[in-house]
MIPAKOL-266247 format. One record per residue (C-alpha): chain; residue number from 1; x, y, z; residue in one letter. Coordinates in nm, 4 decimals, padded with zeros to 6 digits. Layout:
REM MIPAKOL-266247
chaine->A, num->NUM, xx->X, yy->Y, zz->Z, residu->A
...
***
This chain:
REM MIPAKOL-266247
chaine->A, num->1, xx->00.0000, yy->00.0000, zz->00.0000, residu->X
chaine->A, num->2, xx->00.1551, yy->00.3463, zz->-00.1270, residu->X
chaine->A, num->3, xx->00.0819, yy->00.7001, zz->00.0052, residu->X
chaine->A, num->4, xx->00.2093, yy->00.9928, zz->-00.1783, residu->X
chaine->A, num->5, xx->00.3840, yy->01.2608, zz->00.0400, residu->X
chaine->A, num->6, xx->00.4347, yy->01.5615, zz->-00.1859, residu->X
chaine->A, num->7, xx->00.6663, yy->01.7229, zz->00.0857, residu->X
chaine->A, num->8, xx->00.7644, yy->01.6698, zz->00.4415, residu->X
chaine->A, num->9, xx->00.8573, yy->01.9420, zz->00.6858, residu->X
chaine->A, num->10, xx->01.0419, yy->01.8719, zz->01.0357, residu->X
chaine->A, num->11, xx->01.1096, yy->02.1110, zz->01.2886, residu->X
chaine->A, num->12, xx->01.3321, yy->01.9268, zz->01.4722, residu->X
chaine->A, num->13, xx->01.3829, yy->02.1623, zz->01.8206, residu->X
chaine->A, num->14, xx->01.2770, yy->02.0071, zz->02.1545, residu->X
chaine->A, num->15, xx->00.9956, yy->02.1718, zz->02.3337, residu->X
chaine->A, num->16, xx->01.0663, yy->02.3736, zz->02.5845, residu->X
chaine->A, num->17, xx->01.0676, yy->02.1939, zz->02.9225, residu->X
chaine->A, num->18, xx->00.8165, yy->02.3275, zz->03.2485, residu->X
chaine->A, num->19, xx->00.6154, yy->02.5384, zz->03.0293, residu->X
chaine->A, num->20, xx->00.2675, yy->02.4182, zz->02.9674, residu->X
chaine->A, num->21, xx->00.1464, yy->02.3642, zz->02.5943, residu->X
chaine->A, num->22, xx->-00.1691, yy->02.2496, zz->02.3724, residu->X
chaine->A, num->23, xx->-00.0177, yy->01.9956, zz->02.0640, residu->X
chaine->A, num->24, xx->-00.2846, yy->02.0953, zz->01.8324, residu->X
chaine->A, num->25, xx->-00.0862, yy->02.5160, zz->01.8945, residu->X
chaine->A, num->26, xx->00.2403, yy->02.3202, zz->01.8604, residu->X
chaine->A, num->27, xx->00.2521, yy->02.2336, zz->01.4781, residu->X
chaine->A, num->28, xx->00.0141, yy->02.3724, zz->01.1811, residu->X
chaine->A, num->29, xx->-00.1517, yy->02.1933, zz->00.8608, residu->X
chaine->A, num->30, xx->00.0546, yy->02.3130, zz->00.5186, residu->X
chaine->A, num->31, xx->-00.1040, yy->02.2096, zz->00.2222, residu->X
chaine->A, num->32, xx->00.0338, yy->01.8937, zz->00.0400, residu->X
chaine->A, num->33, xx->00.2316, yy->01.8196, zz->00.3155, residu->X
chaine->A, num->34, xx->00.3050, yy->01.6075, zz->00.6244, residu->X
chaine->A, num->35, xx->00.4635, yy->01.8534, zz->00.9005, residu->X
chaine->A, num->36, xx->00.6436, yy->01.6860, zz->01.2216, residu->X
chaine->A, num->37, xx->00.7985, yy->01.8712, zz->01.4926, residu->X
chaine->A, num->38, xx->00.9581, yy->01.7044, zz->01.7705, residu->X
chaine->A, num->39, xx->00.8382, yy->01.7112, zz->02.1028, residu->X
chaine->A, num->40, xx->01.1401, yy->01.5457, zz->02.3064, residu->X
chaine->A, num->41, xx->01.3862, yy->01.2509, zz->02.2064, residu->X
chaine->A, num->42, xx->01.6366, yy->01.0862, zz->02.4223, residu->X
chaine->A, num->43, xx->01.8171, yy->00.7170, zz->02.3999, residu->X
chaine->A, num->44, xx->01.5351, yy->00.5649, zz->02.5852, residu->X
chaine->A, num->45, xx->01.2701, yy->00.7208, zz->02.3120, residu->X
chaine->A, num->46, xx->01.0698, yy->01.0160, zz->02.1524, residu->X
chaine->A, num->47, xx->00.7780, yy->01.1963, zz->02.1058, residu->X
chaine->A, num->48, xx->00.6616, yy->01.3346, zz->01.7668, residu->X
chaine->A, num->49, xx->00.3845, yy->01.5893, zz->01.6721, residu->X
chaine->A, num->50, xx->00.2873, yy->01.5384, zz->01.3139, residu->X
chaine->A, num->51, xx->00.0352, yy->01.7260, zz->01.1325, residu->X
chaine->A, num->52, xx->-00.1094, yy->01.5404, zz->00.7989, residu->X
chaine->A, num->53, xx->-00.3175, yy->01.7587, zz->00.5114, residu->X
chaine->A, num->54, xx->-00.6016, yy->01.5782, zz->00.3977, residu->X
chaine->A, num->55, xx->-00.4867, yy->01.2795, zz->00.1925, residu->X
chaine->A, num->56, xx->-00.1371, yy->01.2650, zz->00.2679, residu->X
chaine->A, num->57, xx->00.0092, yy->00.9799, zz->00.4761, residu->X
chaine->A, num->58, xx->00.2721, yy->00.7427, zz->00.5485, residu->X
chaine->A, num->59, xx->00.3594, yy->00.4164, zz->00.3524, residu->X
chaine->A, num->60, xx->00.3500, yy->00.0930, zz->00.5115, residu->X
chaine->A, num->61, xx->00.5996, yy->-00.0122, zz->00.7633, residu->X
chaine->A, num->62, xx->00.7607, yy->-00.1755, zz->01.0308, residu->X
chaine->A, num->63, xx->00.9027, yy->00.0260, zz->01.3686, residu->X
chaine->A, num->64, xx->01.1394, yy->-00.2096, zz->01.5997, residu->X
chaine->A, num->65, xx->00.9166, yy->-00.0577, zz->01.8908, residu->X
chaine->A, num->66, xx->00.5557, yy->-00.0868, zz->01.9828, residu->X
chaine->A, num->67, xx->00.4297, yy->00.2742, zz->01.9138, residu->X
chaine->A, num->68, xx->00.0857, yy->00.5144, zz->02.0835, residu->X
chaine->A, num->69, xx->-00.0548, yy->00.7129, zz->01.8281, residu->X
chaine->A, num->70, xx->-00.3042, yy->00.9591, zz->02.0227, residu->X
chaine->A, num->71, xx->-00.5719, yy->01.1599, zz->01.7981, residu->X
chaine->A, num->72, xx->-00.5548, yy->01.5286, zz->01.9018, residu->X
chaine->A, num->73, xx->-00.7436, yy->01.6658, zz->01.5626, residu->X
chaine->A, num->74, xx->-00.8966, yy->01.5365, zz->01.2645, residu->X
chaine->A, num->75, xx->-00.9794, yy->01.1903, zz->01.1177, residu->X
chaine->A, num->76, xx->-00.6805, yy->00.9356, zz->01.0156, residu->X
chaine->A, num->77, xx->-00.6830, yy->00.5645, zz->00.9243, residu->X
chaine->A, num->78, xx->-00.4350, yy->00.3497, zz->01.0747, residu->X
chaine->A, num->79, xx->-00.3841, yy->00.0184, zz->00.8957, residu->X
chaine->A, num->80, xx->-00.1944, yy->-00.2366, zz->01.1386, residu->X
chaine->A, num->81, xx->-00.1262, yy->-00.5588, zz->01.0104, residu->X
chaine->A, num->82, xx->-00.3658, yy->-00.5119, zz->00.6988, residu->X
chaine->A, num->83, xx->-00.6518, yy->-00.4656, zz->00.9414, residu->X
chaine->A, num->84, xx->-00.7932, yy->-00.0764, zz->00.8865, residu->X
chaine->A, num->85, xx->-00.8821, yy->00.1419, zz->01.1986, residu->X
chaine->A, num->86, xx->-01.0540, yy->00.4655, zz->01.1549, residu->X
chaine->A, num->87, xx->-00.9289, yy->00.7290, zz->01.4225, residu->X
chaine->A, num->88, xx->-01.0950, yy->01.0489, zz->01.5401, residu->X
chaine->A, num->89, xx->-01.0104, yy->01.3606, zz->01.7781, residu->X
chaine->A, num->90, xx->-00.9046, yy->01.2027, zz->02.1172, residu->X
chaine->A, num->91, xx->-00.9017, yy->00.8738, zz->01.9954, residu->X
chaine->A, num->92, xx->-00.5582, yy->00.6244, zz->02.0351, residu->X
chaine->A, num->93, xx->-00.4187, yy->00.3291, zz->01.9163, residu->X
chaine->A, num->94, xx->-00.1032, yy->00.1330, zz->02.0187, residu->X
chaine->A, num->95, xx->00.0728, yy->-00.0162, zz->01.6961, residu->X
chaine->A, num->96, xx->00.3002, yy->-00.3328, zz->01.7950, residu->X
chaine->A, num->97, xx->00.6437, yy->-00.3755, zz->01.7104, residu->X
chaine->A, num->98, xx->00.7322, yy->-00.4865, zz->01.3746, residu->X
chaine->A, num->99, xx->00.3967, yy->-00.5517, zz->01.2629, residu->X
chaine->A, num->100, xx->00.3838, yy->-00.2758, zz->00.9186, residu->X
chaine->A, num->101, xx->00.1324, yy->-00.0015, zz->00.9506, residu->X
chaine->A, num->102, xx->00.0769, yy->00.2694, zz->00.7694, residu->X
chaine->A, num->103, xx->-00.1563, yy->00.5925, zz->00.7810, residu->X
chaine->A, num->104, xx->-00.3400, yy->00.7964, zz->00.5518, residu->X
chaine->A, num->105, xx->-00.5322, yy->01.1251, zz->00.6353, residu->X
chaine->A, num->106, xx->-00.9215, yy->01.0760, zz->00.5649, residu->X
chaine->A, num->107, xx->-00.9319, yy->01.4562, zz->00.6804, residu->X
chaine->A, num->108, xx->-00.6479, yy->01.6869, zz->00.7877, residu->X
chaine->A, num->109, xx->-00.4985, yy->01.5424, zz->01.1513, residu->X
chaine->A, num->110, xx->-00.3016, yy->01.5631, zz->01.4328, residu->X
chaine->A, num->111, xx->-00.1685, yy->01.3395, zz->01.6264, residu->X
chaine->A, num->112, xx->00.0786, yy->01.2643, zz->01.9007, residu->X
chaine->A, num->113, xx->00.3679, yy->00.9282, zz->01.8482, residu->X
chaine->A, num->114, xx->00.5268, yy->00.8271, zz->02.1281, residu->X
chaine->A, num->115, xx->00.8284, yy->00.5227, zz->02.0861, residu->X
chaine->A, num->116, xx->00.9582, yy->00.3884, zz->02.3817, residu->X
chaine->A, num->117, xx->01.2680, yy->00.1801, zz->02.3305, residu->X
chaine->A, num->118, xx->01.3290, yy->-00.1754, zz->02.4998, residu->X
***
């Protein structure tokens, strides 16, 4: 299963620690485009805000990690294992280690990924 990604923008800066944030202020839709900004990343793991314009989306794949995909805006299916979930605002979803998933933006979303290494 292919998604086309016309571009890709990553702000890759750490958030600013002690200071209290909303994700969906954190990162804004572009059109065409999958934006990610990174939220904090250390040897143990990460956490990733991505915003996806409608359509867009990520090919299938495997992570070495189980990964928590939280919904903070929009609509977003999540296909784990060939199985399709639809996703809404607030809504997560824990994708297993080296099972392939991929997403694809039904509407414009936001969401949260959070890896935690072994």
């Amino acid at each position: 299963m292919e998604f086309r990604s016309v571009k890709s923008i990553t702000k890759l800066h750490q958030m600013e620690l002690s200071t209290k944030f909303r994700f969906t202020d954190q990162v804004d839709y572009a059109p065409a485009s999958v934006v990610s900004k990174q939220i904090t990343k250390n040897d143990k793991g990460n956490i990733t805000l991505f915003a996806f314009d409608k359509g867009e989306g990520l090919s299938e794949h495997t992570a070495p990690y189980d990964a928590l995909v939280m919904l903070v805006d929009g609509k977003a299916e999540i296909i784990i294992g060939g199985v399709s979930h639809i996703l809404v605002q607030h809504e997560n979803i824990l994708m297993p280690a080296n099972i392939p998933h991929a997403l694809k933006a039904v509407e414009a979303f936001k969401m949260v990924l959070v890896m935690i290494k072994a």
